[in-house]
N, C-alpha and C positions, 0 to 999 in steps of 0.2 A: 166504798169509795166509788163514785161515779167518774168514768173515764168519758171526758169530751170525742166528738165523733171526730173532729179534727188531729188527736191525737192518736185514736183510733186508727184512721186512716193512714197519718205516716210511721207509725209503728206496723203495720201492713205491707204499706209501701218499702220503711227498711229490712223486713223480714226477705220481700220477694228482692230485691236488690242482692241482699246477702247470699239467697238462694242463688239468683241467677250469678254470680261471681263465684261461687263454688260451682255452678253450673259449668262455665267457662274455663275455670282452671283445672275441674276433671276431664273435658275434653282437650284443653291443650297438655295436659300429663297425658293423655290418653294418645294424642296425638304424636308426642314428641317422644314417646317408648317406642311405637310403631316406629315414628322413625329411626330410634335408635337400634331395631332390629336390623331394620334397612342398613345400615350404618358398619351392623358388624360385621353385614356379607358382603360389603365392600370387602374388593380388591385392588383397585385402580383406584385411581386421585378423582379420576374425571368421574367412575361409577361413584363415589363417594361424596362428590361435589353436588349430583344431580339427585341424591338421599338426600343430603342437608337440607337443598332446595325445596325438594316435596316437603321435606318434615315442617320448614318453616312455614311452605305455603300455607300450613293446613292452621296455622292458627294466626300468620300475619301477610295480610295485602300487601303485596308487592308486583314490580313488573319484571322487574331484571335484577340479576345479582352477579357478583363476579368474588374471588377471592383475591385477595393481594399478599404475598407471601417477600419477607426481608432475602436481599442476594448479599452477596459481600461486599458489595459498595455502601452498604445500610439503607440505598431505595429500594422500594419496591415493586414489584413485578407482577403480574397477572400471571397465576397455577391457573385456574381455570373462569370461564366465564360464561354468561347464558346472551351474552351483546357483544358482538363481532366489534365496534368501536372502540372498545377497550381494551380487546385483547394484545395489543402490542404499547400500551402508553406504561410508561414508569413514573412513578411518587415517590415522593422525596417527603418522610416523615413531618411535620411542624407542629405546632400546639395542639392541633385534634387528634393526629393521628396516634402521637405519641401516647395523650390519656388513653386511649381505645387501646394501644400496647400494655398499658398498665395497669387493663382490666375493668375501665371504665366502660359501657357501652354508650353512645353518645346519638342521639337524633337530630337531625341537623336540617331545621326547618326549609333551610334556603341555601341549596348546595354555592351559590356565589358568593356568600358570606363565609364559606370554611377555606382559609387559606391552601389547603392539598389542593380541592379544587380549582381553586381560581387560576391556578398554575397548570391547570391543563386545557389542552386546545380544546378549541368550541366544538370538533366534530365528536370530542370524546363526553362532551355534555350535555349533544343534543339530547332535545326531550326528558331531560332529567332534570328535578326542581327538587327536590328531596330526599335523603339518604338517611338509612339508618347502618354506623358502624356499628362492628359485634369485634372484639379481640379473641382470636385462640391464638393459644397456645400447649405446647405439646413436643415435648424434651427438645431439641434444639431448633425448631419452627417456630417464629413469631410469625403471624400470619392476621390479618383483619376480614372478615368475611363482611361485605356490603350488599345492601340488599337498595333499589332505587325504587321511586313513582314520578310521574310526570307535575303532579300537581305540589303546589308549594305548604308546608304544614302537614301533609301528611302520616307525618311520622311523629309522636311524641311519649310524653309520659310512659304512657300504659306500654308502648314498642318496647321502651327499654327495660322495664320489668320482666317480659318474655323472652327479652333478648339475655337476661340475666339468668334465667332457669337455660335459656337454649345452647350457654356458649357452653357450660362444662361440658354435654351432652356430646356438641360438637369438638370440643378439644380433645376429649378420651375417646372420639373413634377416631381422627386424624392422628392421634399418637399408636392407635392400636391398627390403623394404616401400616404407618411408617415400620413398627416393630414386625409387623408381617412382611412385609415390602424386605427389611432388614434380613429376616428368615430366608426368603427365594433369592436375596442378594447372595447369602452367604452360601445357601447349597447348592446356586448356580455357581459359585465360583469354585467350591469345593470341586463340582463336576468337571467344568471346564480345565482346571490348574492341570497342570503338567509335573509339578511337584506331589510330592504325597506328604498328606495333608492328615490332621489326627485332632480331635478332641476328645480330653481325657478328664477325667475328676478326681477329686483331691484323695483317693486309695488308688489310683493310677489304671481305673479302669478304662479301658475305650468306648466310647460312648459315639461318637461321628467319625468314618472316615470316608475316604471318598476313595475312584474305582483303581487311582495306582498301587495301591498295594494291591491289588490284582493283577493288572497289566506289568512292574515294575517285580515284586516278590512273589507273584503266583496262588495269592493269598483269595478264597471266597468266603461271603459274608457271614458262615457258620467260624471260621476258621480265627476272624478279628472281632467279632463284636461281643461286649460283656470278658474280655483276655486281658490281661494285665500287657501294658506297654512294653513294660522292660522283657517280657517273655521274648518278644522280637529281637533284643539286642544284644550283639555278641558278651557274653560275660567279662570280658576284658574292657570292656566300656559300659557294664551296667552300673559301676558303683559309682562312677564320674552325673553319669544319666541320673541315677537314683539323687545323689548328694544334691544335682540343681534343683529338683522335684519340690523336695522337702525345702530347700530355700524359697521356692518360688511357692510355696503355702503360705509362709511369711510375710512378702513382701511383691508387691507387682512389679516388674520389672520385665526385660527380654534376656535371652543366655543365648551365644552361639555354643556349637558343638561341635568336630565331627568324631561319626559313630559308625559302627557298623550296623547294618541290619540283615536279620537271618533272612534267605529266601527259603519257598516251603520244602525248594528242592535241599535244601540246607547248607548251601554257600553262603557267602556276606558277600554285600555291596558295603561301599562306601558313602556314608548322604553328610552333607552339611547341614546340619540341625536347629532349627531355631525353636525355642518354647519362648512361650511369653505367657505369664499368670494374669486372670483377669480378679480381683478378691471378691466383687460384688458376686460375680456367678460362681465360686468357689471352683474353676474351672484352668485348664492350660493348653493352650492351643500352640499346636507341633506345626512345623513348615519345613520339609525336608529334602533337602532337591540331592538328588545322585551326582557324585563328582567320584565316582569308581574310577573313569579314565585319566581325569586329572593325579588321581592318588596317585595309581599307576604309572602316569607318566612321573612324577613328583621319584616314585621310587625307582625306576628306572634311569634316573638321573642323576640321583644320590646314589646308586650302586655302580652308574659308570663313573663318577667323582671317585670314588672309591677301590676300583675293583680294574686288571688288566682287562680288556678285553677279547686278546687271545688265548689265555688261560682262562680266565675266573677269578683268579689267582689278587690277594690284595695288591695297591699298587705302592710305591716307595711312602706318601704322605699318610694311607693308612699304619702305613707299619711302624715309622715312626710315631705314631697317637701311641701303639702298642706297647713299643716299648717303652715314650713314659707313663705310661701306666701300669709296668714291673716297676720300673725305678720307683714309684712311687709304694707300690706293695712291699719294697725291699725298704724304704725309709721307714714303716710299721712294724717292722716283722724282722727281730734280727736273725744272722745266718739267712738270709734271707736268700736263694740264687738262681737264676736266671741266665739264658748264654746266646748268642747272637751266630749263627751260620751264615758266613756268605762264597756262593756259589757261583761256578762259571762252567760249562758245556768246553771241554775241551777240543779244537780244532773245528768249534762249530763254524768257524764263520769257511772254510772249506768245504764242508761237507754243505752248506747254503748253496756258495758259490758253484761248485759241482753239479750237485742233485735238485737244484731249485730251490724255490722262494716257499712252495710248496711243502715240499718234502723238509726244509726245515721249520718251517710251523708245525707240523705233524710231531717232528721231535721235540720241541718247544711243550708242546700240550703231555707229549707221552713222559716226558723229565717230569714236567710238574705234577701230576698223576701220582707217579712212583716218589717223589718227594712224599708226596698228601699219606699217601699210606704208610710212611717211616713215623708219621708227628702222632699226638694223640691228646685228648682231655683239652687246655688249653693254647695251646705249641698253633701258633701260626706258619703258615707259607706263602711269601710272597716273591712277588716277580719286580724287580726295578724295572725293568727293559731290559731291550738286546738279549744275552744267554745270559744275563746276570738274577741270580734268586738269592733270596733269605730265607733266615728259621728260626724264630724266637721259639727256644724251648724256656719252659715255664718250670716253676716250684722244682728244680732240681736236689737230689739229696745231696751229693758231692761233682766236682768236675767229674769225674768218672763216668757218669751218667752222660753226659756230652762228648765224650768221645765214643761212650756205646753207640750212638745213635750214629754218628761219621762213620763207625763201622757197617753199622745196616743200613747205610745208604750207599757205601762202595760195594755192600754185597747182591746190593739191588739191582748195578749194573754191570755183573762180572758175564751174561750173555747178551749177546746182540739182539737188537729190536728189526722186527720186518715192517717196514713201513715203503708201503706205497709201491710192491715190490724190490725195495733194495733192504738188507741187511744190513744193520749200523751198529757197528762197536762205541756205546756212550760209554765215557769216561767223565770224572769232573774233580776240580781242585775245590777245597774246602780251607777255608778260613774261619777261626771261630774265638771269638771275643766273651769271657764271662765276664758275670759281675761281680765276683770277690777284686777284681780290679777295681783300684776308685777311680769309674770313669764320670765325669762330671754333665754330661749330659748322651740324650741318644745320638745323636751327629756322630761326636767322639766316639762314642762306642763301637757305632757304624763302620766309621771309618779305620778302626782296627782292626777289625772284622775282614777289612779290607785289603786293607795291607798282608794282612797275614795270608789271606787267598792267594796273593799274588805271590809272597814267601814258599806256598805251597808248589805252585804250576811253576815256577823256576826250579825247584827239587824235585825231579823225577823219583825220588826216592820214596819219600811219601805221598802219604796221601790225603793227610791233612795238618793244618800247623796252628798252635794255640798262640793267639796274640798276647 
């Protein structure tokens, strides 16, 4: 078969065409790997904006380029830029902008025909006639990268082909940006937080913490990292701890807490606890802020609700809780018995008035003392006010057992106390109310308990009287 020299020549001519187009798009794969090296040592927005730049220069003529990045208004804003006149103008998305968001790249012969532009001032279009958009994107970033020329057409076809290999290039290092960026956010903040701060994985190892469990628990980094979480937590709060763990493997969500944590010295603090489970990193990140002095205070408030202040001693609305909580043991439990003491410091308010204000607080604390060591197991003492106490003796086997106890408490004060230099002959009348009586609440009970003390200190005879 004889081949014409005409067809000769353009089977030549499309050989070397084919040639020089693999030519070309080895050099720009060749180009735009380099750049993507560039790309991954980026650190900064602006080092990574001026990679992009290079990389694109290297296989598309351009003069100037800027980035346009979505805010919460849904315009757009200039990240970075290589033309000072653009750097403060905002866009307002419309038919071009939008396809470029949706992954179209678009060349736009004659930037006064693309409506973004035409909406922006003329100092922001000096010397610009031509634009090629590019869309990235990269997890919450919509962002459009524009590259300009002065001359009008510029830009066509063959741009958006390159612009098409160039944007994954450029989305996957702006997204592997941000997740480093994300990185230095997070370990900056670990650092700086005031709180202590913990990430752990799904066997409850520790895996990140930052320096307060040092400063706060006395903890260094041999002592927390690669240690199970719960190791740190008082056992009275690990199963509470442990139980949220294992739900938050399940399901993403946050838990408050509060826990203790050991210190290395081996005390607990009190922290308010927060986990929160993330599922995709199969991870649970702790936020723990100390409220030791709140607890403290919280308990010191609830013990002065509770408690006399110049004994220690319970005060009248504890001791009523106590008693119904016999009556209630005695509703379960037949034979069930329990007995009510109530007490009064004979001729105290003389020996006050005489010897000071002083000198009968002294006696106050020394009565209630020698009460505290008559009771035993669960037998409370408490103080109403004034010289007046009580005694809920508990699980009695018969009365008899309650009048033992009246007896070892008149034997407790048959000598005189030395207090503050004076000697003081204590005496007291007793009153004592069981429950083989049907008394129908503690009040009543109380109050025979009562009555009977006062039955007692009118009889100099005895020295105690059964209501």
């Amino acid at each position: 078969m004889v081949i014409k020299s005409e067809e000769l020549l353009e089977s030549l001519l499309d050989l070397e065409k084919s040639r020089k187009r693999e030519q070309d798009l080895r050099m720009e794969t060749e180009a735009l790997l380099q750049g993507l090296h560039g790309m991954a040592r980026s650190r900064k927005k602006d080092e990574l904006f001026k990679t992009l730049t290079d990389a694109l220069h290297n296989v598309v003529d351009f003069e100037d380029a800027f980035i346009l990045e979505m805010a919460e208004d849904n315009n757009m804003t200039v990240l970075a830029s290589t033309c000072l006149a653009v750097e403060n103008s905002i866009w307002e998305p419309k038919s071009v902008f939008n396809r470029v968001l949706a992954g179209r790249p678009i060349a736009s012969f004659d930037i006064h025909q693309v409506p973004e532009w035409q909406a922006q001032p003329d100092n922001v279009k000096a010397n610009i006639a031509s634009a090629l958009h590019i869309g990235l994107h990269s997890g919450g970033l919509d962002a459009i990268f524009i590259i300009t020329h002065s001359s009008i057409k510029h830009f066509g076809t063959g741009h958006v082909k390159k612009a098409n290999r160039f944007a994954p290039l450029a989305s996957q290092a702006l997204l592997t940006l941000e997740l480093q960026q994300k990185v230095v956010q997070r370990d900056r903040f670990f650092k700086l937080s005031l709180d202590l701060m913990a990430i752990i994985d799904t066997t409850g190892i520790l895996r990140q913490y930052n320096d307060v469990w040092q400063s706060l628990l006395g903890y260094g980094v041999k002592d927390v990292y690669g240690k199970r979480f719960l190791d740190f937590i008082h056992p009275e709060d690990a199963e509470s701890i442990e139980a949220i763990l294992h739900y938050l493997k399940k399901k993403e969500r946050k838990e408050l807490i509060e826990v203790r944590f050991q210190t290395k010295e081996g005390s607990y603090l009190w922290f308010s606890c927060s986990l929160a489970s993330h599922q995709n990193e199969q991870l649970c990140y702790i936020v723990a802020r100390d409220i030791t002095d709140s607890i403290l205070y919280r308990q010191r408030l609830a013990y002065t609700a509770e408690h006399d202040s110049l004994t220690g001693l319970i005060n009248r609305g504890s001791f009523l809780s106590r008693i119904n909580q016999e009556f209630s043991e005695a509703a379960e439990k037949e034979d069930y018995i329990f007995a009510i003491f109530f007490l009064d410091l004979n001729k105290f308010k003389t020996i006050n008035d005489t010897l000071g204000h002083d000198v009968g607080d002294e006696l106050l604390k020394t009565f209630a003392k020698k009460l505290q060591q008559v009771v035993h197991g669960r037998d409370v003492v408490a103080r109403l006010g004034g010289d007046e106490f009580t005694i809920l003796l508990t699980e009695l086997q018969s009365p008899q057992n309650a009048t033992s106890v009246a007896d070892r408490i008149q034997t407790k004060f048959l000598h005189p106390v030395e207090l503050k230099g004076h000697s003081i002959k204590i005496s007291t009348s007793i009153g004592i109310a069981l429950s083989s009586t049907q008394y129908s609440d503690a009040e009543e009970m109380l109050s025979a308990a009562d009555h009977a003390m006062y039955q007692a200190k009118s009889d100099q005879s005895v020295e105690y009287v059964i209501g």
